[in-house]
VEXMI-139740 format. One record per residue (C-alpha): residue in three letters; x, y, z. Coordinates in nm, 3 decimals, always signed. Layout:
- Ala|X|Y|Z
...
***
This chain:
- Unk|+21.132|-0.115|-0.367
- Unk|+21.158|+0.062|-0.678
- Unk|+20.924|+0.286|-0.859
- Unk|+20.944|+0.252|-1.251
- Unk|+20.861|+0.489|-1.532
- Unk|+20.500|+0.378|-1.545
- Unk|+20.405|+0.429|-1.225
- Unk|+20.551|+0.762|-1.216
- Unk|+20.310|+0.876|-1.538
- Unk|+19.977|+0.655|-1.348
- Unk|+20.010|+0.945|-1.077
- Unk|+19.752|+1.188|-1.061
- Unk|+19.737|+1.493|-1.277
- Unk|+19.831|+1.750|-0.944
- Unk|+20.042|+1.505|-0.840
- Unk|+20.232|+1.519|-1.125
- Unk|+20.206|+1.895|-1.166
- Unk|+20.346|+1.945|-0.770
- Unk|+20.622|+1.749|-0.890
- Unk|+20.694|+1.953|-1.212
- Unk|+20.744|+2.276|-1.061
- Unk|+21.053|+2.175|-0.870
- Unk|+21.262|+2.061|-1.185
- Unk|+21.439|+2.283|-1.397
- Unk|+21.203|+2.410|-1.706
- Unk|+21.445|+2.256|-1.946
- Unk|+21.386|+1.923|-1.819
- Unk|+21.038|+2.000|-1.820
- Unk|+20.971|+1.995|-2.129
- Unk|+21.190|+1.735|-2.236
- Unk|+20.872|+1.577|-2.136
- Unk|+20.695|+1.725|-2.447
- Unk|+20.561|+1.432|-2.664
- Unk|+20.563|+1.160|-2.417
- Unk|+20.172|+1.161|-2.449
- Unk|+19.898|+1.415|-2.477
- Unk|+19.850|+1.364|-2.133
- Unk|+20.183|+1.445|-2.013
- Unk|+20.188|+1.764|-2.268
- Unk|+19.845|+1.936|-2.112
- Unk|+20.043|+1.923|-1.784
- Unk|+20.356|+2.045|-1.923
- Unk|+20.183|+2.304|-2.065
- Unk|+19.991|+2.392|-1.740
- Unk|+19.979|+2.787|-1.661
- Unk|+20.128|+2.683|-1.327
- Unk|+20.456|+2.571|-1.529
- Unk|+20.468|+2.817|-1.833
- Unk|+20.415|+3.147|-1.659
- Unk|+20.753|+3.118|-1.512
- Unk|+21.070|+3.038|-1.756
- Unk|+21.405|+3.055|-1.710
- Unk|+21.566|+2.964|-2.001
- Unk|+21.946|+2.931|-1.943
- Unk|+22.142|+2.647|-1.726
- Unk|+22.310|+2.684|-1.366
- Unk|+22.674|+2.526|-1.392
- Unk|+22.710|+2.651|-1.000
- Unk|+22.603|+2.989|-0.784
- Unk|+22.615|+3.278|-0.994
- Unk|+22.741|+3.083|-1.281
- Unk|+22.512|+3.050|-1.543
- Unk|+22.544|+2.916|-1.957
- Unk|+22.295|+2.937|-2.263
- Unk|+22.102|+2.701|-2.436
- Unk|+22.254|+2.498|-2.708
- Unk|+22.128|+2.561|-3.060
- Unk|+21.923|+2.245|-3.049
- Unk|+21.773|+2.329|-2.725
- Unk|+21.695|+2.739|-2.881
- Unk|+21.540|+2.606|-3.151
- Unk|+21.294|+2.423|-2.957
- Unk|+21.194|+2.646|-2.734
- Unk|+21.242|+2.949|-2.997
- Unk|+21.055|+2.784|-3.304
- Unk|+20.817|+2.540|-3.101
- Unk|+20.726|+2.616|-2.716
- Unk|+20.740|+2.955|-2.713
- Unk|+20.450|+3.027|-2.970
- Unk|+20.260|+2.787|-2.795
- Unk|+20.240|+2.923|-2.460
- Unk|+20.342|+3.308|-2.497
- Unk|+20.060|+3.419|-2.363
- Unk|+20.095|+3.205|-2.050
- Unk|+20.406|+3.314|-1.959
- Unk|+20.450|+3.618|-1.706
- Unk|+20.788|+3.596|-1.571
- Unk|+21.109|+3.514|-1.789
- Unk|+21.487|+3.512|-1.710
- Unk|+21.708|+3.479|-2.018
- Unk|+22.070|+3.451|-2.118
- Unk|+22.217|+3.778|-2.296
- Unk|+22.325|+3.619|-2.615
- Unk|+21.989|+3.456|-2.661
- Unk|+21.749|+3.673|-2.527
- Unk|+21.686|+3.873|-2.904
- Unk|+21.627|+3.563|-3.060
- Unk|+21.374|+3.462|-2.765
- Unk|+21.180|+3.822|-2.786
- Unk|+21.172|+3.818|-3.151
- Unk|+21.009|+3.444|-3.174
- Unk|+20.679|+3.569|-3.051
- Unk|+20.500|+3.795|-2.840
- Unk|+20.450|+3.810|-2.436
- Unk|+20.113|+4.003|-2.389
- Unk|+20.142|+3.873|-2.011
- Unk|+20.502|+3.937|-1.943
- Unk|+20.538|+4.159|-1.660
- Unk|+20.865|+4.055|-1.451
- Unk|+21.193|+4.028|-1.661
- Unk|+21.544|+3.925|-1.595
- Unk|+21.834|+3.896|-1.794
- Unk|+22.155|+3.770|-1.699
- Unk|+22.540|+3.768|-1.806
- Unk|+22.503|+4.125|-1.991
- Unk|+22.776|+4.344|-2.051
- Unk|+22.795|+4.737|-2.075
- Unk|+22.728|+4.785|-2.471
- Unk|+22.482|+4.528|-2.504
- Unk|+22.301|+4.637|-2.203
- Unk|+22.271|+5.036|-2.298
- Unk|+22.166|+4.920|-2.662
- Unk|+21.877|+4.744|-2.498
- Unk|+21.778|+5.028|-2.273
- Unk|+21.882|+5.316|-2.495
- Unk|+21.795|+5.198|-2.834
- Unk|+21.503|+5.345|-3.015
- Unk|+21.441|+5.036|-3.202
- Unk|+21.529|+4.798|-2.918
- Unk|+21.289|+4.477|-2.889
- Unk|+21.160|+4.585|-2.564
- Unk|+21.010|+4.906|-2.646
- Unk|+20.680|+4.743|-2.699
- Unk|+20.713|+4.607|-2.327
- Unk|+20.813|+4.950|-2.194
- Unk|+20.454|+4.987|-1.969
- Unk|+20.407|+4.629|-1.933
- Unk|+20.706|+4.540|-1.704
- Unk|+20.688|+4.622|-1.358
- Unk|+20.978|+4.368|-1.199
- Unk|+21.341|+4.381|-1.373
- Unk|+21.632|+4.223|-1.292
- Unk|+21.979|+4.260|-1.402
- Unk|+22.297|+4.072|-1.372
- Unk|+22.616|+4.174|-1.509
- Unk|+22.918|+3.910|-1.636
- Unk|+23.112|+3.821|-1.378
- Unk|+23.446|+3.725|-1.598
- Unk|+23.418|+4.087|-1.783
- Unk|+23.779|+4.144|-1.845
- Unk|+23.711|+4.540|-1.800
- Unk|+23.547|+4.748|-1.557
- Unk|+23.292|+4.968|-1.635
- Unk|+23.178|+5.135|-1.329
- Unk|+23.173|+5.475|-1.484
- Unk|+22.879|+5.325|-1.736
- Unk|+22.663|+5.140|-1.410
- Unk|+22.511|+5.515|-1.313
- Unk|+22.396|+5.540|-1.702
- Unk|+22.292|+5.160|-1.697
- Unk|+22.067|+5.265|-1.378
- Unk|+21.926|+5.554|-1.543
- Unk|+21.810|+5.406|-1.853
- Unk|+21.633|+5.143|-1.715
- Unk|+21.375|+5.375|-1.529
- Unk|+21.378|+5.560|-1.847
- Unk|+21.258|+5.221|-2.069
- Unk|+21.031|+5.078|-1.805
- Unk|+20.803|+5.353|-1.699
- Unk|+20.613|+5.125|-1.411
- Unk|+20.863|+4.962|-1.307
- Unk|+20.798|+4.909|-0.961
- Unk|+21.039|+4.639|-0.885
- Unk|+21.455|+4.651|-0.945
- Unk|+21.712|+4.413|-0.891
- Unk|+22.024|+4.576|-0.981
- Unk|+22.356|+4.389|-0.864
- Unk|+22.688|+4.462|-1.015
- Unk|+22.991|+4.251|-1.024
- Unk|+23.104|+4.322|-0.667
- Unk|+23.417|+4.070|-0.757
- Unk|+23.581|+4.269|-1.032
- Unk|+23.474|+4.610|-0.799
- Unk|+23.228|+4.740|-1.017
- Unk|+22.980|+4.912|-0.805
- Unk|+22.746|+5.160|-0.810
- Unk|+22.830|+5.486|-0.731
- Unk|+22.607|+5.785|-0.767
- Unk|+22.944|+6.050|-0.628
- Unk|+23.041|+6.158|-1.016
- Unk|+23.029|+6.523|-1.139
- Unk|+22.689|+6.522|-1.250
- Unk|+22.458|+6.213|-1.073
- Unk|+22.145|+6.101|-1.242
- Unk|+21.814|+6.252|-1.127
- Unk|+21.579|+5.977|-1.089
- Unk|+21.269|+6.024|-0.977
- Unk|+21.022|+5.762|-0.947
- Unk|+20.714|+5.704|-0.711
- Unk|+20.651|+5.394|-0.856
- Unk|+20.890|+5.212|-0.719
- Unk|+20.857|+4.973|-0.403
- Unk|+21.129|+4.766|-0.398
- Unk|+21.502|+4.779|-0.465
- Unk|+21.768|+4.539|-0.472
- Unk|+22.130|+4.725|-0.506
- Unk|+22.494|+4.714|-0.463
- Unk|+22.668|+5.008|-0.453
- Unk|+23.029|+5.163|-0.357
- Unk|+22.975|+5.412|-0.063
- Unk|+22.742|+5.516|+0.270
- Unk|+22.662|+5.853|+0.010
- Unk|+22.552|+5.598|-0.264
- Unk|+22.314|+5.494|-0.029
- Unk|+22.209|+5.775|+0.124
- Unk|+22.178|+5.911|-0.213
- Unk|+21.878|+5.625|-0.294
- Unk|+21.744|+5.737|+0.040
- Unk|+21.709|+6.087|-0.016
- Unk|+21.333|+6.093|-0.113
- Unk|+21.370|+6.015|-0.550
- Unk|+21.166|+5.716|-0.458
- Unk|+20.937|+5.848|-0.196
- Unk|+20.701|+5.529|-0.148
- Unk|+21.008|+5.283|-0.109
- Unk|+20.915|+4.997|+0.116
- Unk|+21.190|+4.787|+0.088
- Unk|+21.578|+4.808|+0.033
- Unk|+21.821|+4.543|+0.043
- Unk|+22.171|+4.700|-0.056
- Unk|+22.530|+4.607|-0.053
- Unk|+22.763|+4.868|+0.067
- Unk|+23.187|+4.828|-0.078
- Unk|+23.273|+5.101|+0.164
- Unk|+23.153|+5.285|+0.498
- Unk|+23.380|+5.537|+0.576
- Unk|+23.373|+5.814|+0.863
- Unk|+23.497|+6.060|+0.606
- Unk|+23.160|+6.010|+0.452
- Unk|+22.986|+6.345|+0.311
- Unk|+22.668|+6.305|+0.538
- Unk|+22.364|+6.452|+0.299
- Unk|+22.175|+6.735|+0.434
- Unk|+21.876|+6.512|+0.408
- Unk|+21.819|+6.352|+0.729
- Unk|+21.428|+6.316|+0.730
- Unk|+21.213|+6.049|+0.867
- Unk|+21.174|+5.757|+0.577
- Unk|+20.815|+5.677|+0.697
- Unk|+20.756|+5.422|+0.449
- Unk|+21.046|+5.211|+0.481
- Unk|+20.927|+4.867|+0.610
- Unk|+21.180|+4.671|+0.533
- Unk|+21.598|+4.724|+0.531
- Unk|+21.925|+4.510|+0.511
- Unk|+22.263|+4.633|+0.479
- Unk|+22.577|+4.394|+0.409
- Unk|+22.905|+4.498|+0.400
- Unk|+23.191|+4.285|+0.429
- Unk|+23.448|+4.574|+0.452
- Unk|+23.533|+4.696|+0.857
- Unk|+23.386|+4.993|+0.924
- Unk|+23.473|+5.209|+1.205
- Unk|+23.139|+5.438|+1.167
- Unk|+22.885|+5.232|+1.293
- Unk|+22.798|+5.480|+1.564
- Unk|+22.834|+5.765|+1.329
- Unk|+22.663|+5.664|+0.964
- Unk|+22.473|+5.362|+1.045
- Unk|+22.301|+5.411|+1.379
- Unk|+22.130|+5.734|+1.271
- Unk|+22.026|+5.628|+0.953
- Unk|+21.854|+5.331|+1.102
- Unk|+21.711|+5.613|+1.376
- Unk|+21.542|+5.743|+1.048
- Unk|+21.352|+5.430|+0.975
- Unk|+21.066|+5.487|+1.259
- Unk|+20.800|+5.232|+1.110
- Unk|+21.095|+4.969|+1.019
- Unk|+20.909|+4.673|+1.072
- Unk|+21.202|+4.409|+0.938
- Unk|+21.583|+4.474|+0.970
- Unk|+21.903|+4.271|+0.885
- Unk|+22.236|+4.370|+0.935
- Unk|+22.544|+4.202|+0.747
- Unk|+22.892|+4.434|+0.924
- Unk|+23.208|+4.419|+0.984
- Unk|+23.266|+4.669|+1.333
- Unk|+23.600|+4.757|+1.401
- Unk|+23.483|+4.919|+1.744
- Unk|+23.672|+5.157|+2.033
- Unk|+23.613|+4.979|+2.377
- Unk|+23.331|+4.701|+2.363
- Unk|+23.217|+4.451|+2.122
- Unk|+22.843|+4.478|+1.928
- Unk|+22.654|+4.244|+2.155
- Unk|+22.299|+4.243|+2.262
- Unk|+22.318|+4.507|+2.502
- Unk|+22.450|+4.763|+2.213
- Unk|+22.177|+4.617|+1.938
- Unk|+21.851|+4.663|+2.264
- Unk|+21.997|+5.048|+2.305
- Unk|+22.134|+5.195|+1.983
- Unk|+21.873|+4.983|+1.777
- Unk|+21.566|+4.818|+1.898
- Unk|+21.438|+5.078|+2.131
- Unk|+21.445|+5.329|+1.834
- Unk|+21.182|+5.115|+1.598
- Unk|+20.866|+5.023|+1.783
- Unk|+20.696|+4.823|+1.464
- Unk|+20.989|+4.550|+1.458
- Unk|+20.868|+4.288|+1.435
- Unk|+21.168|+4.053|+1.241
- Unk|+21.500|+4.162|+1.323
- Unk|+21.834|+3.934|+1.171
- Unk|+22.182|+3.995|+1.197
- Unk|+22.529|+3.900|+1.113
- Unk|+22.772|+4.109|+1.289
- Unk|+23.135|+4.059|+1.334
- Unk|+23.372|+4.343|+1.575
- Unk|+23.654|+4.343|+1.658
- Unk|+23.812|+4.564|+1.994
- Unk|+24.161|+4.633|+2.097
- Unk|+24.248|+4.436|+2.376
- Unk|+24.444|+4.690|+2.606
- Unk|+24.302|+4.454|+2.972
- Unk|+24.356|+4.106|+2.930
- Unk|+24.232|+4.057|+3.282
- Unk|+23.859|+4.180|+3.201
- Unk|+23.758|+4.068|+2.878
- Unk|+23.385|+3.971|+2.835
- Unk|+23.329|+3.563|+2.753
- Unk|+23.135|+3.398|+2.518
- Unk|+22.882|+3.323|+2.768
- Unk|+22.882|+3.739|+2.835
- Unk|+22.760|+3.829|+2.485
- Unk|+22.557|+3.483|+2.489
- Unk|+22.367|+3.660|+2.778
- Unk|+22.360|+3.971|+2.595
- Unk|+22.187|+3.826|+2.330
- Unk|+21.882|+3.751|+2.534
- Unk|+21.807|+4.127|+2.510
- Unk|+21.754|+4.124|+2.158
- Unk|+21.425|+3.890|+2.263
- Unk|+21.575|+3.626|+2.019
- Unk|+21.668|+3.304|+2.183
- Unk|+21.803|+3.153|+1.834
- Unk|+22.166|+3.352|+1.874
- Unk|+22.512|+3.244|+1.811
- Unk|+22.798|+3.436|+1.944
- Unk|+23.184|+3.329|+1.908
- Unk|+23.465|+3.521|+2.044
- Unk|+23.861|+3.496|+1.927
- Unk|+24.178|+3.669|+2.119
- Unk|+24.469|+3.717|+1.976
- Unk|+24.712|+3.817|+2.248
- Unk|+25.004|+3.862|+1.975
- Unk|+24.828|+4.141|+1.811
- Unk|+24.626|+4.282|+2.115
- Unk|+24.276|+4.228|+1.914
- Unk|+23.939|+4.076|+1.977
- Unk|+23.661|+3.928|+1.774
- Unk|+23.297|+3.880|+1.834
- Unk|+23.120|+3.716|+1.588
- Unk|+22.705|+3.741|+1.637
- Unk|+22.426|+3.644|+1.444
- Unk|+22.084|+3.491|+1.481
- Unk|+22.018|+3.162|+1.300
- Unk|+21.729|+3.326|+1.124
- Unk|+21.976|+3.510|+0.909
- Unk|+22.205|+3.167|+0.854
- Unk|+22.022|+3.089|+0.545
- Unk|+22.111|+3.437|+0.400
- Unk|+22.483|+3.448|+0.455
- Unk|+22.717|+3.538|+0.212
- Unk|+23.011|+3.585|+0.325
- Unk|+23.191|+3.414|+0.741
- Unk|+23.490|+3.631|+0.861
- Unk|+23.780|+3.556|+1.124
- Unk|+23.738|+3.191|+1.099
- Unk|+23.961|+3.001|+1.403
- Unk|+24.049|+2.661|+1.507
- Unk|+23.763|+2.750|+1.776
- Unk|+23.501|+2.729|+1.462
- Unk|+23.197|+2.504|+1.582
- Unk|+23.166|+2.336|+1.239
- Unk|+22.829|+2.319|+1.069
- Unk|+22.677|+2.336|+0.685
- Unk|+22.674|+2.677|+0.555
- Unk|+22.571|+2.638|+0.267
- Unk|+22.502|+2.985|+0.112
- Unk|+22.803|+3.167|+0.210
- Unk|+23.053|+3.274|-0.085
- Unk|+23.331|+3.420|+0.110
- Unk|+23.563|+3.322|+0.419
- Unk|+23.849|+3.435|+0.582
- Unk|+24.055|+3.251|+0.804
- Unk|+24.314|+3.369|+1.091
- Unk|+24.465|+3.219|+1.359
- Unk|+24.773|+3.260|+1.605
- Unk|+24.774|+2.938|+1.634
- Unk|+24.828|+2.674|+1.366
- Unk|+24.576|+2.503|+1.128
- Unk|+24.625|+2.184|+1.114
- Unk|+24.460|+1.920|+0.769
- Unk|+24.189|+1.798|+0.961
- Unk|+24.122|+2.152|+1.025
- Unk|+24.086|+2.189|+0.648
- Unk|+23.888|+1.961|+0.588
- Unk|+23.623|+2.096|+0.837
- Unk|+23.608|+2.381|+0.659
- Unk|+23.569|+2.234|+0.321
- Unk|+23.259|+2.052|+0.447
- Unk|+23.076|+2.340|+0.615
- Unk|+23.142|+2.572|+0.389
- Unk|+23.061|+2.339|+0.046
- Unk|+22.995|+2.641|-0.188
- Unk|+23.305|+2.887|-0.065
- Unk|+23.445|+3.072|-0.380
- Unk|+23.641|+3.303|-0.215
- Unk|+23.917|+3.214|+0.027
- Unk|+24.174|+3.404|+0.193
- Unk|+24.395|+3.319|+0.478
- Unk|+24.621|+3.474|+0.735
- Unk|+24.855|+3.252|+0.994
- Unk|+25.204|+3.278|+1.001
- Unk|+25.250|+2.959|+1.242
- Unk|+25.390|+2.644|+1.063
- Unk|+25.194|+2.332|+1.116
- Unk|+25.299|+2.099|+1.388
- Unk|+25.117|+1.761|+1.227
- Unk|+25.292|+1.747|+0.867
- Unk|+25.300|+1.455|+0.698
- Unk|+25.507|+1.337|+0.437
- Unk|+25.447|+1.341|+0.057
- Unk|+25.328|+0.890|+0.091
- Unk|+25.076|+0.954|+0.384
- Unk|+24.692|+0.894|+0.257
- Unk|+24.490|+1.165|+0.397
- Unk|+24.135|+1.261|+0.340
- Unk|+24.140|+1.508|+0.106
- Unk|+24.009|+1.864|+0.163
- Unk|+23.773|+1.929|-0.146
- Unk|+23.724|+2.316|-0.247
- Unk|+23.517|+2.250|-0.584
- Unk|+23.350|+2.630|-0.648
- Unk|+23.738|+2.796|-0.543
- Unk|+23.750|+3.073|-0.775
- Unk|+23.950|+3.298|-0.565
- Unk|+24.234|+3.208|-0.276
- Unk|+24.416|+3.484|-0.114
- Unk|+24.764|+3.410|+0.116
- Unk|+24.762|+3.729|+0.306
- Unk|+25.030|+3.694|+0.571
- Unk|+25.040|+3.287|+0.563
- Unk|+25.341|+3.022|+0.655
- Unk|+25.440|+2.856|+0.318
- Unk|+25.300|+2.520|+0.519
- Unk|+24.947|+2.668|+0.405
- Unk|+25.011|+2.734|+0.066
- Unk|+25.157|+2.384|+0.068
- Unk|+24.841|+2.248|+0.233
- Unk|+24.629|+2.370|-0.095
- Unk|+24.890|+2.293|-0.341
- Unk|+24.954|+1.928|-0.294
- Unk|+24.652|+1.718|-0.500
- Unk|+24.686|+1.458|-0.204
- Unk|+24.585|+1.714|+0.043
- Unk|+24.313|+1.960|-0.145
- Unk|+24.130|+1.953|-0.416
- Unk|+24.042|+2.276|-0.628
- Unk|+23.822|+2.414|-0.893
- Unk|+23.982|+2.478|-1.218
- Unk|+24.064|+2.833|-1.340
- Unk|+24.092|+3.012|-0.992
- Unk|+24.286|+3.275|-0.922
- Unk|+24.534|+3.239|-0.636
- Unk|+24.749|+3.571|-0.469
- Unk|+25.044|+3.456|-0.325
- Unk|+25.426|+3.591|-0.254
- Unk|+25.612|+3.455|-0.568
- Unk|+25.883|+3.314|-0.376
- Unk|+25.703|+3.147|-0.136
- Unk|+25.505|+2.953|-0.435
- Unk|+25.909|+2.907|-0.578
- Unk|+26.004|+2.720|-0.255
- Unk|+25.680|+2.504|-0.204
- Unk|+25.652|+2.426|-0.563
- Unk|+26.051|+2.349|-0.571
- Unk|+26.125|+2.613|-0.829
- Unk|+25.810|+2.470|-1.009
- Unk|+25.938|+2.117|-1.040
- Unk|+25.780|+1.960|-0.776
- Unk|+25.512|+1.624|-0.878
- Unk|+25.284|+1.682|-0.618
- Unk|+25.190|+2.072|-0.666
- Unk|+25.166|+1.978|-1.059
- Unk|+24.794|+1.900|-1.064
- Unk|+24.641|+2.181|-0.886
- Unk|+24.903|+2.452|-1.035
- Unk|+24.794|+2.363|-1.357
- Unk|+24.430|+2.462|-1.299
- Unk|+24.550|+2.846|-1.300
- Unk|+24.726|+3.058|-1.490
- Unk|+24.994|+3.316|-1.387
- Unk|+25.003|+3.722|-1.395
- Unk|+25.347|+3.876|-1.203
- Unk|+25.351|+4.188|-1.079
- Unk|+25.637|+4.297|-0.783
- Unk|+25.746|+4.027|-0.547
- Unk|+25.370|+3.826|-0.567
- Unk|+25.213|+3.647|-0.841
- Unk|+24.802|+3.656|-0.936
- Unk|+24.748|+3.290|-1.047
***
């Protein structure tokens, strides 16, 4: 049975208005002028406090308005409800035109998205800038930077930070992530750091470059701090360890990712956790490269939860790897799986890989309360237990053994959203078919980035041919040039034409950016 137009509208008015608040705004109001009836709810509170007025093409990848679309909103809806509206997320390119269409007495949380380094400090640092006459009346801000600028501008983010503490005076919220893909982070180790100091701040959302950057934040410039998620490039034993090393008794809440190894766990991130007595929720997002023994349960119960009495939510995502120098007594998966009970979470995964040609070993552990906030699955093997991950970004997979196409397609299916790929297996396939055979086809639609690190030309091969994968357009692929020259038969081969022309080509040495 099938529910028509009609029946949809004969609904009841909170019915209706449930049903609203999950679609984007933009269809929303499409609705406008349907009826009277149908504009009252569009024009509910519940609807027009909270705008975001740009599109999603995919994660992370946002586009404005069209002019038609602008003009609606700019000349029409937005003097209507301005005063309803209390949270707003706009596009760079159309947010002046949006600010300058009316005022937002109510406006209090702010984000704007796909900025760049001039337009942002002329907006911060401006004296006539369209936000000065919001400068006490936002408290939450949130900033996104371009991720296709063609230049970095790292040297500018410190500045950027600054002068947003300097324009919002209550701000007591920040989400501040740089573009982490073109390696701008921030970094506070320059000749002359800012000094912020705010007590109003609560929250912070931040990536930045090194374990200083972070202990920098830490250091007491925001003394009633209650939360911090941050994003770490680098953590290095070289580290400069700040002479600061009091007790953050206000910290409630703290999650570090970093998807570089790290071989200071012990050293930089165990004692700064020590710090955090009345910690009360903790994730963890590392890549250990570790002496003698995997991070299991055992290590997390010691080093970790005995320290911080008011836990009370602890998530993790942790991925070591060991030097295997005793074949003969190497813990199982069922070992760390046992581990794990320690932690007093039942919900655990563990996986372990050996890799007897290289004399390493991987652990992968996490708890499945932390699934949903993945970014980024490392060391992926032909021992993967497949499953939908839907929010991670970034994979890696490696393997002494060879990937086969079914293995491929696997991947493509739990990891639906991937936009970073790189690989590592120097084994050829053993199941190659030729060019005729109909095979299911591995589908990597959000690809913007696939790295060949040490692979077989089989793999490259395996992405390559259209009747075997199919990829994004305009991604960037690393590869040895002469290994693309063979697979792509000096660039004359049908079968490679499709996906090679969805990138374009830098050279530099013996490899090639595409």
């Amino acid at each position: 049975m099938t529910s028509s137009p009609s029946q949809f509208f004969d609904l009841p008015d909170e019915i209706l208005l449930i049903i609203l608040t999950k679609l984007n705004i933009i269809d929303v109001f499409n609705l406008k002028g349907l009826n009277r009836r149908i504009d009252n709810i569009v024009y509910d509170e519940v609807i027009a406090r909270n705008l975001t007025l740009f599109k999603y093409w995919s994660y992370d990848v946002i586009c404005k308005l069209d002019n038609e679309l602008l003009d609606l909103f700019c000349l029409k809806i937005l003097p209507e409800i301005h005063y309803k509206i209390q949270s707003l997320n706009v596009e760079i390119s159309s947010m002046k035109r949006i600010f300058l269409s009316t005022t937002y007495p109510n406006l209090y949380k702010l984000g704007v998205y796909n900025v760049d380094k001039n337009t942002t400090l002329f907006l911060l640092r401006d004296n006539n800038s369209y936000l000065n006459i919001y400068k006490n009346q936002i408290t939450s801000f949130i900033i996104r930077f371009n991720n296709k600028s063609q230049r970095s501008f790292s040297d500018q983010l410190p500045v950027i930070f600054t002068s947003i503490f300097e324009m919002f005076t209550n701000l007591d919220y920040l989400n501040f992530i740089a573009n982490s893909i073109d390696h701008q982070q921030l970094s506070f180790e320059i000749s002359s750091p800012p000094s912020i100091v705010s007590a109003n701040v609560l929250k912070l959302i931040i990536n930045v470059d090194s374990f200083n950057d972070c202990l920098y934040v830490l250091d007491g410039r925001f003394e009633n701090l209650h939360t911090l998620c941050i994003r770490i490039s680098r953590i290095h034993s070289d580290e400069i360890i700040r002479n600061n090393k009091e007790i953050l008794f206000n910290l409630k809440y703290f999650s570090l990712t970093s998807d570089a190894g790290t071989i200071a766990y012990d050293e930089l991130v165990v004692p700064l956790i020590h710090r955090m007595l009345n910690l009360e929720k903790l994730r963890l997002f590392l890549v250990v490269v570790h002496k003698e023994t995997f991070i299991d349960g055992n290590n997390l119960k010691y080093n970790i939860i005995n320290y911080l009495l008011h836990l009370k939510q602890f998530g993790f995502n942790i991925h070591s790897f060991i030097p295997i120098d005793n074949p003969n007594d190497l813990p199982s998966n069922e070992d760390i799986r046992q581990t794990l009970k320690n932690v007093g979470n039942n919900y655990s995964f563990c996986c372990i890989n050996y890799y007897p040609e290289s004399r390493m070993g991987h652990c992968n552990i996490y708890s499945y309360s932390c699934s949903n906030e993945m970014k980024f699955y490392y060391n992926v093997t032909n021992n993967f237990q497949s499953g939908i991950y839907k929010f991670v970004r970034k994979i890696s997979l490696c393997d002494e053994y060879p990937f086969e196409h079914e293995f491929f397609i696997r991947i493509s299916q739990s990891f639906p959203f991937v936009e970073s790929l790189s690989l590592t297996n120097q084994k050829p396939q053993n199941e190659k078919k030729n060019e005729e055979t109909n095979l299911p086809i591995a589908q990597f639609c959000h690809l913007t980035r696939l790295n060949f690190d040490d692979a077989h030309d089989d793999y490259i091969e395996q992405f390559l041919l259209d009747r075997k994968t199919c990829l994004s357009n305009n991604f960037l692929i690393t590869v040895e040039y002469y290994q693309l020259q063979r697979v792509t038969f000096n660039f004359t081969r049908a079968s490679t034409k499709n996906n090679c022309e969805k990138c374009g080509y830098k050279y530099y040495n013996d490899a090639l950016n595409v």
